[in-house]
C-alpha positions in Angstrom: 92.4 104.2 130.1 88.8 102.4 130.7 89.1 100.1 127.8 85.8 99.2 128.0 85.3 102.4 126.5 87.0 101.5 123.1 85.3 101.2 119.4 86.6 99.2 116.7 85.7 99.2 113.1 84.4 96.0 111.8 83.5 95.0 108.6 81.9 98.3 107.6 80.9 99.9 110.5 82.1 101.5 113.8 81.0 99.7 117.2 81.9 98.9 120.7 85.2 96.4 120.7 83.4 94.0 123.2 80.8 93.9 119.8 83.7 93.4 117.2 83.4 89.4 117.0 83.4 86.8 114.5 81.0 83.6 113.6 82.1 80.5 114.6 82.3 79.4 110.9 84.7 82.3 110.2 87.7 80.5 107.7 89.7 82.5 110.4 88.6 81.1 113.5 88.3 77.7 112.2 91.4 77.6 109.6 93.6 80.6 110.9 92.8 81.8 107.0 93.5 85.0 108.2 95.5 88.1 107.7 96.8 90.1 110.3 99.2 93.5 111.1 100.2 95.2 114.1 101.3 98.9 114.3 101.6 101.3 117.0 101.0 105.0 117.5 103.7 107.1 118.9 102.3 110.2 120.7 98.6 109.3 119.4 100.0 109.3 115.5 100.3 105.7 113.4 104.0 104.9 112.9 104.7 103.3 109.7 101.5 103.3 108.4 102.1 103.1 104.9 104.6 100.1 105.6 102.3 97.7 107.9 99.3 98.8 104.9 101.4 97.9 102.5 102.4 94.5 104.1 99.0 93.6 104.9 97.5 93.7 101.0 101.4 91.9 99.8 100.1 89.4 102.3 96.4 88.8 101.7 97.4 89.1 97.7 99.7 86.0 98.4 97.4 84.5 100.1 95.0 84.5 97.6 92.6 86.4 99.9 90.5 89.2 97.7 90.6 92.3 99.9 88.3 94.6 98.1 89.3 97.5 99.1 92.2 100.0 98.3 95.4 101.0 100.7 94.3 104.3 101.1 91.0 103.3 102.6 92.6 101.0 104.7 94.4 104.0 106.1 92.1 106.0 106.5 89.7 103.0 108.3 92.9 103.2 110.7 93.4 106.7 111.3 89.5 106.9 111.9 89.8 103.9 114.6 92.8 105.9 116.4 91.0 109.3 116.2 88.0 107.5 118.2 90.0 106.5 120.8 92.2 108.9 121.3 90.2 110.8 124.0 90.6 107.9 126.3 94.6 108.2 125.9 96.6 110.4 128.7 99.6 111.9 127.2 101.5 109.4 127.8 99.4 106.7 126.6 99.8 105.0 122.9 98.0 102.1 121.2 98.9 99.1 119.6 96.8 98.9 116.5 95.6 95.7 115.3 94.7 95.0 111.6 92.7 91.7 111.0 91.5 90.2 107.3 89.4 87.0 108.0 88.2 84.8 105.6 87.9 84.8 102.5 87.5 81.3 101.4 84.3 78.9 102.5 86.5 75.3 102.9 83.1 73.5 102.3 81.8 75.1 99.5 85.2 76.0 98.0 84.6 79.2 96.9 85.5 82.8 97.9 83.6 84.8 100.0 84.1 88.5 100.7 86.7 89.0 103.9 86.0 90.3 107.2 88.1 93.5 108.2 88.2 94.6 111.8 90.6 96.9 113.0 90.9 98.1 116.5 93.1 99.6 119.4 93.9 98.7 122.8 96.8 100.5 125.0 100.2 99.5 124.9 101.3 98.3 128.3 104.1 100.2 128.8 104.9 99.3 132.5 105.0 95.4 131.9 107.1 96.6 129.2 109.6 98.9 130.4 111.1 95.9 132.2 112.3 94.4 129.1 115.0 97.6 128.9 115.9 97.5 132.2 118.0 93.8 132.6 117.4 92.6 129.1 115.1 89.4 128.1 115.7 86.0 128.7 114.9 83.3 125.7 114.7 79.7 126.1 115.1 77.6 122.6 111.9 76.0 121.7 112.2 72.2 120.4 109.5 73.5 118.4 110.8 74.2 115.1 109.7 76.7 112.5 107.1 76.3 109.7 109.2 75.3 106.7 109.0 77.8 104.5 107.9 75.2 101.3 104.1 75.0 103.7 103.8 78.8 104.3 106.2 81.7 103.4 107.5 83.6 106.1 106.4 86.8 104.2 103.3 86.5 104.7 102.0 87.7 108.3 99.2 85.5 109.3 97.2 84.2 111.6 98.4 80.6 111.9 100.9 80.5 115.0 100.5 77.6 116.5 103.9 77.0 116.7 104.5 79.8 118.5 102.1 79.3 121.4 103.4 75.5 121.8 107.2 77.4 121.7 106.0 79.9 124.5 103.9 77.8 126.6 107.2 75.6 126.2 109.6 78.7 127.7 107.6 79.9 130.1 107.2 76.8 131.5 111.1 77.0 132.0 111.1 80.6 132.8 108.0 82.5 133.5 109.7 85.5 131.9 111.8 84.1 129.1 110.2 83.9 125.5 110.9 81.1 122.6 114.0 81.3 120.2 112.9 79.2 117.0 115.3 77.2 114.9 114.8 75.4 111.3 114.8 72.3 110.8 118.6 72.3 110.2 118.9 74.2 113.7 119.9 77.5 112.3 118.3 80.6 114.2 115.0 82.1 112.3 112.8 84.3 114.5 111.5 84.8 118.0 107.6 84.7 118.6 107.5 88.2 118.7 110.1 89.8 116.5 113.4 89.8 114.6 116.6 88.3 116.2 120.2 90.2 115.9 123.6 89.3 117.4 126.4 91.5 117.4 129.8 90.4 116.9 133.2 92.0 117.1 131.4 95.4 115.7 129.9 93.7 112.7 125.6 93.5 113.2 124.2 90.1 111.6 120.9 89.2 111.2 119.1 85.4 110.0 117.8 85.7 106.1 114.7 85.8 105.2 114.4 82.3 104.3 112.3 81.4 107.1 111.9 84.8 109.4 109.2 87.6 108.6 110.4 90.4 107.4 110.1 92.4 110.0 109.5 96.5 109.3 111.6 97.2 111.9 113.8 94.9 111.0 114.1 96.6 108.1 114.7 100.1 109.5 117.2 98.8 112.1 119.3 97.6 109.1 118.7 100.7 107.5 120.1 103.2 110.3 123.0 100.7 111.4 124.2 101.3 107.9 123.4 104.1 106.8 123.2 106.4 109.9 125.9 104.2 112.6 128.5 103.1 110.1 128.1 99.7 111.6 128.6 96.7 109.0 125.6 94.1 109.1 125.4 90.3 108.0 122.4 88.7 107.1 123.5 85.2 107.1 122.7 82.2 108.6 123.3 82.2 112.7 123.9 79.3 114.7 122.9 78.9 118.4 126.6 79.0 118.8 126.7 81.7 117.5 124.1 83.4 119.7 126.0 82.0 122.9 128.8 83.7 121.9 127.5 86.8 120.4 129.1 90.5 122.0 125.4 91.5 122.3 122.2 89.6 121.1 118.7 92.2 120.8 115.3 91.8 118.9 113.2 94.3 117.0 109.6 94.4 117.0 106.5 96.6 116.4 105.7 97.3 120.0 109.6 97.4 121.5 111.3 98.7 118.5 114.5 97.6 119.4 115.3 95.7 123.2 117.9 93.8 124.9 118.5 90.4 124.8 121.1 89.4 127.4 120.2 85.5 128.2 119.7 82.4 125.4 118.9 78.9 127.3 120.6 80.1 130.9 123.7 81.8 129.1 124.5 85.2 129.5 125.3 87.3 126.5 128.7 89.2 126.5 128.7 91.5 129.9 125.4 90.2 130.6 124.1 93.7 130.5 122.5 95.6 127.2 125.0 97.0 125.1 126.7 99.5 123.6 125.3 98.9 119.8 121.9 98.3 121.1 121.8 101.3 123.0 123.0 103.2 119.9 120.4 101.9 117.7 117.7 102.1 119.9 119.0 106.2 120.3 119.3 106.2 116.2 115.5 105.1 116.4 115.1 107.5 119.0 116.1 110.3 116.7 114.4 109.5 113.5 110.9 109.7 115.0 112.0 112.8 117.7 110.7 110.3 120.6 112.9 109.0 123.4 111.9 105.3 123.3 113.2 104.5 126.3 111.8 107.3 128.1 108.2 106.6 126.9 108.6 103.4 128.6 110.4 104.2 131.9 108.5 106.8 132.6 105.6 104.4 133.4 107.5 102.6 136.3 107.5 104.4 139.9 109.8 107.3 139.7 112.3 105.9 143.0 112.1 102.4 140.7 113.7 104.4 137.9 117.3 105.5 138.5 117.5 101.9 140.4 116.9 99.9 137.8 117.8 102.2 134.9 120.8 100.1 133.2 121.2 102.3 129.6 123.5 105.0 129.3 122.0 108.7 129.4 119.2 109.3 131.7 116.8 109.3 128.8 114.5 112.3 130.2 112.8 110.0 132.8 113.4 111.8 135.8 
């Protein structure tokens, strides 16, 4: 895909992405005052549209940022953005789709100001990926603990993360590959940096609240198919790093992964030390609700005599 190629829609109109930019006095750039969603497209169509739509006016409405415009615009501003870009997807090739509201407030002035909205695509890198199914992940606890949720709410999806780069520049500098596990301040599990957290235990699926972790839309649907589709009981309950350690099976759930393996917390493998049984059974339940093999859309971008070495999951997922 020549990404140079690529168009974005910004704040009214449609124009190259290396032209979608913001001032320097942008309450975003200089405040992190901003908004943000991420959705993918699964063979070139949004996924969860409606949902990440939704999420983003809850959280500019919570945010006290006036996004003048309706859901069903903000849509169709998507679709529009995909539509353009499409031609420069193979077949194979999907986008991660990113939805930013910036602004909104003037700090120096203190009053509002109409918001910036700039959607665009770039492709999801699907080799770098792939590898995440293959062995599982490795996390590293950060010392850096999560927002409390009396500063910010964990509902609302924004742009202020510092804590999460200090908590990955903190893993990676113990493991180039691993990624930061957050705690609260009374060292119960929250969230990673880039998605939901679950442990499995003796058949039972639990999950942190959502007293300081986004709610996650995948999150969501993963608890939704375990019970409703797998029979499988799930927990969401507070989770201790103990509890991690000694967890059957430990995955996350994201936007871009949907559902992967996590099978190392802070040097300690989890259970066989291999992805499991339950997360290969949700990822499948996944599979089947949007009539896409995840697995396969990923493993099919590694080198085909890479693929039955390294392939770890039960089935052979259509990659060969």
């Amino acid at each position: 895909m020549n990404e140079s190629e690529l168009e974005a829609y910004h704040d009214g109109d449609i124009v190259p992405l290396s032209e979608a930019k913001v001032p320097i006095d942008d309450p975003g750039f200089q405040w992190g005052y901003n908004i943000y969603d991420l959705l993918i497209t699964l063979e070139h169509e949004p996924y969860q549209l409606a949902e990440h739509v939704e999420r983003t006016f809850k959280s500019c409405r919570a945010s006290k940022m006036p996004l003048e415009m309706r859901p069903e615009e903000l849509s169709g501003i998507v679709r529009d953005v995909v539509d353009r870009n499409v031609d420069l997807a193979g077949p194979d090739e999907d986008f991660m789709v990113f939805i930013s509201v910036s602004g909104g407030w003037n700090v120096y002035e203190g009053c509002h100001e109409p918001p910036r909205v700039i959607v665009s695509a770039r492709p999801l890198p699907f080799e770098r990926m792939a590898r995440d199914f293959i062995d599982g992940k490795h996390f590293v606890t950060s010392s850096v603990r999560q927002v409390p949720n009396e500063s910010i709410s964990p509902l609302v999806k924004h742009r202020s993360r510092m804590h999460f780069v200090l908590a990955d520049i903190e893993a990676k500098q113990r493991d180039s590959n691993a990624d930061p596990l957050l705690l609260d301040s009374d060292g119960n599990v929250t969230e990673t940096a880039i998605g939901n957290i679950f442990v499995v235990t003796d058949g039972t699926l639990r999950t942190p609240p959502l007293t300081d972790a986004l709610p996650g839309i995948t999150r969501e649907t993963t608890i939704r198919l375990a019970r409703e589709e797998l029979g499988i009981p799930v927990e969401e309950t507070d989770l201790q790093l103990y509890d991690v350690y000694n967890a059957d099976e430990v995955f996350w759930t994201n936007t871009s992964h949907v559902v992967a393996p996590i099978t190392k917390v802070d040097g300690t493998e989890i259970g066989s030390g291999r992805p499991g049984p339950i997360t290969e059974r949700l990822l499948d339940a996944h599979s089947d609700l949007v009539d896409v093999d995840i697995v396969a859309r990923f493993l099919k971008h590694l080198d085909l005599e890479e693929r039955p070495e390294t392939l770890q999951l039960g089935g052979d997922h259509g990659v060969q």
